[in-house]
N, C-alpha and C positions, 0 to 999 in steps of 0.2 A: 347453379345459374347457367342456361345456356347463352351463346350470344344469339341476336336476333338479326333474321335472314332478312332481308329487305330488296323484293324483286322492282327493278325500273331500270328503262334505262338511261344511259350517262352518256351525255354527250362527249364526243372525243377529244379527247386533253383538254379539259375543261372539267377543274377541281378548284374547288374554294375552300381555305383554311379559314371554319369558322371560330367568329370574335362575339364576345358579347362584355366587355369590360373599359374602362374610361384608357387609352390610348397613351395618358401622361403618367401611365405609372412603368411603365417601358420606356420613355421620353428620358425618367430619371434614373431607372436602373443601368439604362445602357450611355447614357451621356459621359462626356470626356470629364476626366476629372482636372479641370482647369481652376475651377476654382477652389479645391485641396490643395493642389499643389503648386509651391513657390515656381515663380514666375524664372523663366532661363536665361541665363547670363553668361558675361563672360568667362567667368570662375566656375559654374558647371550647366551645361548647355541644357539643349531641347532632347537628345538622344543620350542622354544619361551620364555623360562620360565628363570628365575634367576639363573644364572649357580652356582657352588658348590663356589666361590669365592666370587661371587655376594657381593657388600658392596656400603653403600650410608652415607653421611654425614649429621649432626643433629648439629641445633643449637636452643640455649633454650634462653628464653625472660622473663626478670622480667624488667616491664614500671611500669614508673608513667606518666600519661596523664592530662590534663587538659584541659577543654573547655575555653576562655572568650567570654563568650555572649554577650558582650561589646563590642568588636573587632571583632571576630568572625575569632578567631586565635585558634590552637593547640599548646602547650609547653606540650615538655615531657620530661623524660631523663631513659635510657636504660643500661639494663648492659646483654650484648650478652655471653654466654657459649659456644663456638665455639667447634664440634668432630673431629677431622681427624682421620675419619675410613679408609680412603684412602691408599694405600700401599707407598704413595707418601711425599717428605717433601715438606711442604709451604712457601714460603718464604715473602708473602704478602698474603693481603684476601683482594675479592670485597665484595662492599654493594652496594644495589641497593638504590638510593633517586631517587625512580617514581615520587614526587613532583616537581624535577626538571623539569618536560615537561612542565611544566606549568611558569618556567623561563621566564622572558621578553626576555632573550637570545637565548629561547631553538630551536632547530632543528626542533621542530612538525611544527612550527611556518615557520620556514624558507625554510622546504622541501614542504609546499603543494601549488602544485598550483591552483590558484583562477583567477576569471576572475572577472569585473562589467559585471552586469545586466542592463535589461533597464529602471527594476523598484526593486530598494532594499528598503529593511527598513532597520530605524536606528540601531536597535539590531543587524540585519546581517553586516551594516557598522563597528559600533562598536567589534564586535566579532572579522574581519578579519583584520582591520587597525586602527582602535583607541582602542586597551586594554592595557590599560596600569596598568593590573593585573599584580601582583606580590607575583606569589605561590609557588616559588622555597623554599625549606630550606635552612632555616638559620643554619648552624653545626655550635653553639657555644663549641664545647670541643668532644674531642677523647681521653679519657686516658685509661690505664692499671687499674688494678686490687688495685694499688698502689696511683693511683692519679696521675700520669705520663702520661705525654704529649706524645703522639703517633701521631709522623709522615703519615700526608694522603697526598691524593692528588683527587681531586675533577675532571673529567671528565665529564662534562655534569650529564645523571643522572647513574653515576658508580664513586662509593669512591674506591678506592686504599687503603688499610691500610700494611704501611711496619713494619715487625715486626722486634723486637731488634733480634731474634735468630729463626731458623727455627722452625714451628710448625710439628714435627715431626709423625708419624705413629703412631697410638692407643694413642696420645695426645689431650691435650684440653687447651682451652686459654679460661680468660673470659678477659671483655673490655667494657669502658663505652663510649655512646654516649648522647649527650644533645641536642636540635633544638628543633625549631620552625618554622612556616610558618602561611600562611595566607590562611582561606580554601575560595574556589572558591566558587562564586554565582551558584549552579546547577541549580536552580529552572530557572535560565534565559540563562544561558550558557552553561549546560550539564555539562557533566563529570562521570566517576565513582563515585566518592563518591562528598560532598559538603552539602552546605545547601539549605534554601527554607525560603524562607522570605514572612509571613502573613501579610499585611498590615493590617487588619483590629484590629487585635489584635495586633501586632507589638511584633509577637514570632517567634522563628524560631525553625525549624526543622533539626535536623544536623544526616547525614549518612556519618560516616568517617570510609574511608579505605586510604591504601597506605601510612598511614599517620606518619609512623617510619621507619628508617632506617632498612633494612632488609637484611640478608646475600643472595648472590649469590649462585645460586647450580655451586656444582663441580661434575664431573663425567667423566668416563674413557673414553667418547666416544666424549665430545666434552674441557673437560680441564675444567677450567672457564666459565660459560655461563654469560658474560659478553656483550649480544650485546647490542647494548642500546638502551632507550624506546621509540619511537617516535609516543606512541601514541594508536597504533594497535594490534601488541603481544603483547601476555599478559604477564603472570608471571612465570618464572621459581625458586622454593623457596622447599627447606629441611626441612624436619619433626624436631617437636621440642614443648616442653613443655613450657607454657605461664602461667605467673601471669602477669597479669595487673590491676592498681591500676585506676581509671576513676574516677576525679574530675569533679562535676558538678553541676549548678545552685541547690539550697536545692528542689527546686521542679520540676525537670526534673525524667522522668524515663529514664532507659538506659536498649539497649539489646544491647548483645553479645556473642561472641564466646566465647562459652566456660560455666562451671557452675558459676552462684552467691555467692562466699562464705559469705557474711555478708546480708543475708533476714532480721534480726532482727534488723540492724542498716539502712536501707532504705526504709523497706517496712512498712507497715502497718499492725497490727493485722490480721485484715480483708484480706487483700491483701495475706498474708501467709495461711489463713485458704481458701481463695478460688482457691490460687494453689493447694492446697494438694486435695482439691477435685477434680481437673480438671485432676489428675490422671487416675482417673478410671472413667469418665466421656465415657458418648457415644457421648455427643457434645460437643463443644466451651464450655467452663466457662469463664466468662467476669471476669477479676480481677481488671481491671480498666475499666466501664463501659464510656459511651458515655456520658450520665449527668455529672458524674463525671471528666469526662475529660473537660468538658466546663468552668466548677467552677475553675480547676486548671489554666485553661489557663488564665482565666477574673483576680486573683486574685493574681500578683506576690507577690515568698517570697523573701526574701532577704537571703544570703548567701548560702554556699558551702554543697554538699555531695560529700563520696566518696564511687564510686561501687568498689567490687573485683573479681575481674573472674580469674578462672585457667580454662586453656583449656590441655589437654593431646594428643601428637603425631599428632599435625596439622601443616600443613603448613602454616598458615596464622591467621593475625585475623580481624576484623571489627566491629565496633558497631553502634549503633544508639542513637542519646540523643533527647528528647523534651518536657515541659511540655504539649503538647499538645496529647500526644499519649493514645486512646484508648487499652489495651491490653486481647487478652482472648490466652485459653490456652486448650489441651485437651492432655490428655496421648495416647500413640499409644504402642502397645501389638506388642514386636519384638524376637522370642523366651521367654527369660526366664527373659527380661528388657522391660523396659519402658522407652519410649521415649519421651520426650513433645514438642511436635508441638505447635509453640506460633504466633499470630501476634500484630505486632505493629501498629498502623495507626491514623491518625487524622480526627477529625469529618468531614470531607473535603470529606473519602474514603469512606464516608457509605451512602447507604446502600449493597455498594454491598462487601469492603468488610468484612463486619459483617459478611455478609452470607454465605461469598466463601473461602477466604483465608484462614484460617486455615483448612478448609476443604482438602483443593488442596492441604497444608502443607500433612496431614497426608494421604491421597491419594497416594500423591507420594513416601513417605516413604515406604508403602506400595507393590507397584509395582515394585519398582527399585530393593526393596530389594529380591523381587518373581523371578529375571531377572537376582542379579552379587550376591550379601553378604548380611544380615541384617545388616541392619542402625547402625553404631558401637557406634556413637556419641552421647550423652545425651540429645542434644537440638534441634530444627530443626526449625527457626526464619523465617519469611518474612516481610519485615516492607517496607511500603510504601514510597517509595521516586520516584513522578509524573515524575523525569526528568531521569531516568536511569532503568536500568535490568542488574544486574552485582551481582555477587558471592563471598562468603566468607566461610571459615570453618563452618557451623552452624547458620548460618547467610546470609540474602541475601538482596537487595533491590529491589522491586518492583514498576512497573507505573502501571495505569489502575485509572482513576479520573475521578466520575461522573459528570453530569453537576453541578451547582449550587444547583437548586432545587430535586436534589437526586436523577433526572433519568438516564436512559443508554442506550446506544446501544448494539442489539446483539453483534454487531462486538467488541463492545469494554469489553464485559462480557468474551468474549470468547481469548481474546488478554490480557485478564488480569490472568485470570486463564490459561493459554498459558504459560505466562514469568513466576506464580510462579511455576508450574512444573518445568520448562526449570530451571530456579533457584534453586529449592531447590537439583533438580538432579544433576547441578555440583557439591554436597559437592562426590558424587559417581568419577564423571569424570569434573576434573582435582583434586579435593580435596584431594580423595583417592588412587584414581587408577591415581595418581601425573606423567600426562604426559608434556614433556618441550613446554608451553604455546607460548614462544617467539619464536620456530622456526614451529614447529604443530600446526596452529590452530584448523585443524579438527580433531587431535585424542581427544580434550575434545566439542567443540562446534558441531562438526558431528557424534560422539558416542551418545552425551548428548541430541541431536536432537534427535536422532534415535530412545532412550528410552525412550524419551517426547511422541513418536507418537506414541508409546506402550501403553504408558500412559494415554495418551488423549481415544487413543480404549475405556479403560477399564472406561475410566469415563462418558462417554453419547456417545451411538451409533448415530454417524453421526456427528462427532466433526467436526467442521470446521478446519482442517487440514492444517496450510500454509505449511508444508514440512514434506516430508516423503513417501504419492503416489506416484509413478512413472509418473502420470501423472499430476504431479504439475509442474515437472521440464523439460518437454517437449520445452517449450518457450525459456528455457534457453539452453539446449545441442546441440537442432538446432540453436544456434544463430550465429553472425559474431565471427569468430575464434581469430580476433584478439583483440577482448576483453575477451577472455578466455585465462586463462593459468592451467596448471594441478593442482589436490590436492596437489600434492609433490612438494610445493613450500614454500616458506618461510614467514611468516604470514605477512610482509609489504611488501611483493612485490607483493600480490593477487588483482586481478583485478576480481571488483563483489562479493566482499566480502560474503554479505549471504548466497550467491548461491551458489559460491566455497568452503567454510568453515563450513559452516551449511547444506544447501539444500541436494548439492550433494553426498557427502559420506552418511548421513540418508537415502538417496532416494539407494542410493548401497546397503547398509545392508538390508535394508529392499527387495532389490530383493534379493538378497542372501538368505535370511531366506524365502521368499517366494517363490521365482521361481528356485532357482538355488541349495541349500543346501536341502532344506525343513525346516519346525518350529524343528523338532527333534535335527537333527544333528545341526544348527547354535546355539539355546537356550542351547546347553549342550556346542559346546564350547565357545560364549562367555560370559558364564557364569564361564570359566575354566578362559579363560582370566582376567576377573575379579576379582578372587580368586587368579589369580598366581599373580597378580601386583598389591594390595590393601597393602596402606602403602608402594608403592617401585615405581622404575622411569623409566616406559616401552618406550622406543623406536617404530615407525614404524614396523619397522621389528619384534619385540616380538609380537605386534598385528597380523600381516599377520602370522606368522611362527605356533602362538596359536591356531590361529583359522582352519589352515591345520592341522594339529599335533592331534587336540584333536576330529576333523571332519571325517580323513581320505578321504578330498576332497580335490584334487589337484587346486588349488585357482589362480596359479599362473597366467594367462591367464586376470583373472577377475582382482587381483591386476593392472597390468601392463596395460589393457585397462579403468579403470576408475580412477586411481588414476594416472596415470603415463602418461597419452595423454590428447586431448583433441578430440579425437574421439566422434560421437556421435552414438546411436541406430537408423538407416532405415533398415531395411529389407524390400524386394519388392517379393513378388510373381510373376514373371515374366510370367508364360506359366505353363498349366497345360494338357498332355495329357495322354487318358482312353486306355488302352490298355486291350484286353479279350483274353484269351486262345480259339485258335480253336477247338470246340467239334469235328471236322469231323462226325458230323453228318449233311450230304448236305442239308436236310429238316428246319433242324431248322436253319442254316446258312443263305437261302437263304430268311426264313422269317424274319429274323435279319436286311439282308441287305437290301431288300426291303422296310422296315418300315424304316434305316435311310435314302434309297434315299427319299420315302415320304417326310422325314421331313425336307431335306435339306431344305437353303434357296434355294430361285432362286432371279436371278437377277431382279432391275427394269423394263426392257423392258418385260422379260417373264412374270412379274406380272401383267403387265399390259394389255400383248395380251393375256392373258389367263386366268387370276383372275376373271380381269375387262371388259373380252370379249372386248377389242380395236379392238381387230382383231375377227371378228363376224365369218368366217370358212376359213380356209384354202381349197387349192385347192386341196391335197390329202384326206379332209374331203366332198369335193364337188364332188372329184371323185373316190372314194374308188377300182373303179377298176383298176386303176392305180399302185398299190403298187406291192410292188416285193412279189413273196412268201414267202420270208425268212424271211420278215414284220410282219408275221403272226407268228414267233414263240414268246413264252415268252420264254425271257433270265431268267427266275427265277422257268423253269420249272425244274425238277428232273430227273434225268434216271436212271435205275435199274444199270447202270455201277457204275454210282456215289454214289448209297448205298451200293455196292457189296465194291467197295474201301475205304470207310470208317469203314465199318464192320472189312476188312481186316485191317487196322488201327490199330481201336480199340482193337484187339483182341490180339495185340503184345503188350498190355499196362498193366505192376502189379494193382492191385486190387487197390491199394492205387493212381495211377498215374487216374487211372479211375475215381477215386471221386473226384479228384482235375480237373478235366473235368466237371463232372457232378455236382460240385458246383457253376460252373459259376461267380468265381470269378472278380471282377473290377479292374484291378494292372493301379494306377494312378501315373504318373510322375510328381513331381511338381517342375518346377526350380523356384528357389532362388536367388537374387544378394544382398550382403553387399554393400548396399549403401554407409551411415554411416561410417563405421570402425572397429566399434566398435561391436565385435565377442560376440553374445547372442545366449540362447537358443530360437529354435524355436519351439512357441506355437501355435497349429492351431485348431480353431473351425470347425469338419466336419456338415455340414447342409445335411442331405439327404432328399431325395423325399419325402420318408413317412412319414419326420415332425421330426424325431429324429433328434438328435444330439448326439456330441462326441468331447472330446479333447482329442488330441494327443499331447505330447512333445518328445522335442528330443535334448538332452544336446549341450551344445555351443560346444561342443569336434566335431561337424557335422563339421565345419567351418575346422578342425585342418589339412589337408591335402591343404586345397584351401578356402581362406578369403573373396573373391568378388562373387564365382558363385557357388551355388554346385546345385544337383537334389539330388530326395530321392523318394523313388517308395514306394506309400501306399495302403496294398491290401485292399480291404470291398467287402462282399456279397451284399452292398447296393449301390446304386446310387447316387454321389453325385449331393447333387443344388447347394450348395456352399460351400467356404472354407473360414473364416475368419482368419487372420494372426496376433498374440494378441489379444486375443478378451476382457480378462478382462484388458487391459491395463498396465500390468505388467512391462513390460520392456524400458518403457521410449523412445518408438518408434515415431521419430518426424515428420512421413509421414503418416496419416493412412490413403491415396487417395491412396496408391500402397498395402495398405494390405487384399486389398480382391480379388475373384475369383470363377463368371465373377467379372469386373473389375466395380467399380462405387467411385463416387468422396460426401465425405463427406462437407456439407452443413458448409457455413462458414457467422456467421448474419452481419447482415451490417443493416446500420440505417440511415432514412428518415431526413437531417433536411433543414431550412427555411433557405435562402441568405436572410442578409437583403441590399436592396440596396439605397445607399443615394445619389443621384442624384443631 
């Protein structure tokens, strides 16, 4: 396909971007979103940030826990500090008991539906209709401060607590709770937190979270965030100060959230003397070395330790217990503090992660912190637990499990160091920058993506990336619509979980900072973002509002097509034609026009009676005296008339109209059509003749009059061969057969194999 020459001429700066489509469908794609978004107040303004009222609720945690590695049960009991900073009186308080999903009773259980296969195994049998687990808590006792029995009432997994007198404005209540439960098998059954059971040595490995009664956030925008757990959103939970006192077998190590206050009564000499070096350390310091850990495990003690951790303004806590754990430890340099990056793991995880994890610990501290705030927290944990990737205040748990004999796969080196990024980076998003987990999932799992693949950049060029390119999510934006539904949904009603919650909002910011913001303006404001919401409880809209506000780029467009549809990225270059300014000069015109009839095509018949002499002479060629004399003229000769009128022309043209003549410029018409929906900027690779190249962009605001078709007239001195439509891939474009011009169809593999037939 050539493009087509088209001689006339154009008046001077005088160019019309043609429309041909109804006006209101740019009216809506580009319109403010005001009526999405809650209306600005006191408590959080019009520019995204904490308004001058702004107030959040705090509740503070003194546990006593205990492991029995006998049963392999949790007993605790709690005395909760409850703030109402709220302008509001309380007249009851929820508490979240997450354990309860795990109820023989519970909803998780009764809301999913399953189908039989034609081939199951017994664990998948077992899992969906014979478990007859039972992990709900047990609330033995709810009193007051006094040892008074306090009226509950149990809802699935949300406590009711009624109080004897309203808990009033800048008041506080404490309250004790007692329970138990049974922790699940993870090692075989998943879950966030659980154990992992060694046969060989018949020890276990225990990662508990969720595992105490916890208060409900309150807040002015949804009341009580009381919806309950079934499973999917995560956690919505109030800042607050923790002592926890952790009983545990005499030879278990334990990490947690939060510092150790008693190193002298659990740890070892040695074990104290090789933290303090792992301080200022450039690598890992092993405190609990790999030999060492094997000895502990072969050799049980008999009886009880107890750890202490205080943790300061966290929303959560979690720990790890096992005699079996390897631990090293190295300091990381975060202004004027030091921060210790630790891992836990069993000789199970090595050798890879000896080599890695703590590594990817202080890595990520590192970078996260170069991107929102330095690391505020003292401790920064990853400890290996094979059956999950789930997040905690300073604490996380990680998969990634060699084989047997201590080797590994790329894929699985690269998927381990993956989750503890993605890991240790939620204590940033949702830990600090504490967005509501149970109705958002992607302001903490799609932010915390987003600066995982920031992360990943900076740690080996050419990281295998699952999410984050634009062209990762390609498969998924062009897919069947009705397995999609928008970001702005509620995190158990999301259909494709990854993709929607993780993938796609990552895959948006990252165009945003690269094709649409640029690195400058997005790193400065969501790095404002981060600093205005650290330690406080951002909403949707404080994210969109921050990120406009602190940019001075109107966003709203961009919000409302990827977070709010289900639109996807096509753009099509439909037609492209060359228009040149008439020089009126008839000489060089007529050499112009002569060289494109040359070059026309001709048809196949003329190809062939004339290329390929089919037709060996015609009869005007056999008898040449036949022709009329007017035969004899060339239509491409010149006459002194036709330079006399050009002259004249030219001579009534300003000096400056003259050289825009005699530049000979190329004004190229390219139309467009928004396949897709979904209103992006347009990026175009120019290819010309002489081997150059050039990109040209042209903000999504192109789209803002007309959403399905526009044109746009591009001048060059040079000549194009071709024009590429995305060329780096940027924009998550899911046709790239329509993105070039001429027009050509990108190669798609396909693969040879063998029928076997059984006759």
């Amino acid at each position: 396909m050539k493009m087509k020459i088209i001689f006339v001429l154009l008046s001077i700066g005088l160019f019309f971007q043609l429309t041909a489509q109804d006006e209101t469908q740019g009216a809506t794609k580009f319109q403010q979103l005001y009526q999405e978004l809650p209306t600005p107040s006191s408590y959080r303004n019009a520019a995204g940030a904490p308004g001058h009222e702004y107030w959040q609720q705090r509740a503070d945690y003194n546990m006593k826990i205990a492991i029995d590695d006998d049963k392999q049960q949790i007993h605790g009991e709690e005395v909760i500090t409850y703030y109402n900073n709220s302008p509001d009186e309380l007249n009851y308080l929820w508490v979240q008991l997450d354990q309860n999903v795990r109820a023989k009773d519970s909803d998780t259980y009764k809301t999913k539906a399953d189908r039989i296969e034609n081939k199951m195994s017994f664990k998948q049998m077992k899992s969906k209709w014979h478990n007859d687990f039972d992990g709900g808590f047990k609330i033995t006792e709810v009193s007051d401060k006094k040892g008074l029995q306090l009226n509950y009432t149990i809802n699935k997994t949300m406590m009711r607590i009624d109080l004897k007198s309203p808990l009033k404005p800048k008041d506080k209540i404490s309250f004790n709770i007692k329970w138990w439960y049974n922790i699940n098998d993870g090692g075989n059954y998943g879950g966030r937190s659980g154990y992992e059971f060694f046969h060989i040595e018949k020890n276990y490995m225990y990662h508990v979270a969720q595992f105490y009664p916890r208060m409900c956030a309150y807040n002015e925008t949804d009341g009580w965030q009381n919806k309950q757990f079934l499973g999917r959103g995560e956690f919505t939970l109030s800042f607050g100060d923790y002592t926890v006192e952790i009983t545990a077998p005499e030879d278990h190590t334990v990490g947690a959230t939060g510092e150790l206050q008693n190193p002298n009564e659990v740890l070892t000499k040695k074990q104290i003397e090789r933290l303090e070096k792992s301080k200022t350390a450039e690598n890992p310091i092993m405190i609990i070395s790999e030999s060492e850990a094997r000895e502990i495990e072969k050799n049980k003690k008999p009886g009880k330790k107890t750890w202490v951790f205080k943790a300061k303004n966290v929303r959560d806590f979690g720990f790890c217990s096992s005699r079996k754990f390897i631990w090293d430890a190295q300091g990381v340099q975060l202004g004027d503090r030091t921060v210790m990056a630790m891992s836990y793991y069993p000789k199970e995880g090595n050798p890879l992660w000896e080599k890695y994890s703590t590594r990817a610990v202080v890595h990520t501290l590192n970078v996260y912190s170069k991107y929102t705030f330095d690391y505020p927290y003292p401790t920064a944990i990853s400890t290996h637990a094979n059956f999950t990737g789930m997040e905690y205040p300073m604490i996380c748990f990680n998969f990634g499990r060699p084989r047997p004999d201590g080797s590994y796969s790329e894929r699985l080196k690269y998927r381990m160091i993956g989750v503890i990024i993605h890991e240790v980076g939620h204590n940033f998003f949702p830990m600090i920058v504490n967005s509501d987990e149970r109705q958002w999932t992607w302001m903490d799992e799609g932010l915390n993506t987003f600066v995982q693949y920031l992360t990943e950049c900076e740690w080996e060029r050419d990281f295998p990336h699952r999410r984050g390119p634009a062209k990762n999510i390609v498969d998924y934006m062009g897919g069947d619509k009705k397995n999609i539904v928008p970001i702005m949904s509620n995190s158990e009603s999301l259909l494709q979980f990854g993709n929607n919650a993780y993938a796609k909002p990552a895959t948006a910011l990252n165009i945003l900072r690269e094709t649409v913001m640029g690195r400058e303006l997005f790193d400065y404001a969501f790095k404002e973002y981060a600093n205005r919401w650290k330690f406080k409880h951002p909403s949707p809209a404080d994210f969109f509002r921050t990120m406009e506000d602190a940019s001075g780029v109107d966003l709203d467009w961009f919000w409302r097509g990827w977070f709010y549809t289900t639109d996807h990225v096509d753009i099509s270059i439909d037609d492209v034609k060359c228009y040149k300014l008439n020089s009126h000069d008839p000489q060089n015109e007529m050499i112009i026009q002569k060289k494109w009839a040359d070059n026309k095509h001709k048809g196949i018949s003329d190809f062939r009676n004339n290329e390929e002499k089919q037709v060996e002479q015609t009869l005007m060629e056999k008898f040449p005296q036949l022709r009329d004399k007017y035969n004899d003229r060339d239509k491409y000769r010149v006459t002194e008339k036709d330079i006399q009128l050009g002259e004249i022309y030219l001579n009534k043209l300003s000096e400056e109209e003259r050289k825009l003549i005699a530049d000979n410029h190329n004004y190229y018409e390219i139309h467009f059509s928004n396949i897709g929906g979904l209103v992006m900027p347009i990026i175009l690779e120019m290819k010309y003749i002489d081997g150059s190249s050039e990109i040209i962009k042209w903000p999504a605001e192109i789209w803002k009059m007309h959403t399905d078709k526009i044109s746009k007239v591009f001048v060059s001195k040079k000549e194009i061969k071709e024009i590429v439509l995305d060329p780096f891939l940027e924009t998550a474009d899911t046709d790239r057969n329509n993105n070039y011009f001429p027009a050509k169809t990108e190669p798609t593999k396909f693969e040879m194999f063998q029928r076997n037939y059984n006759y």
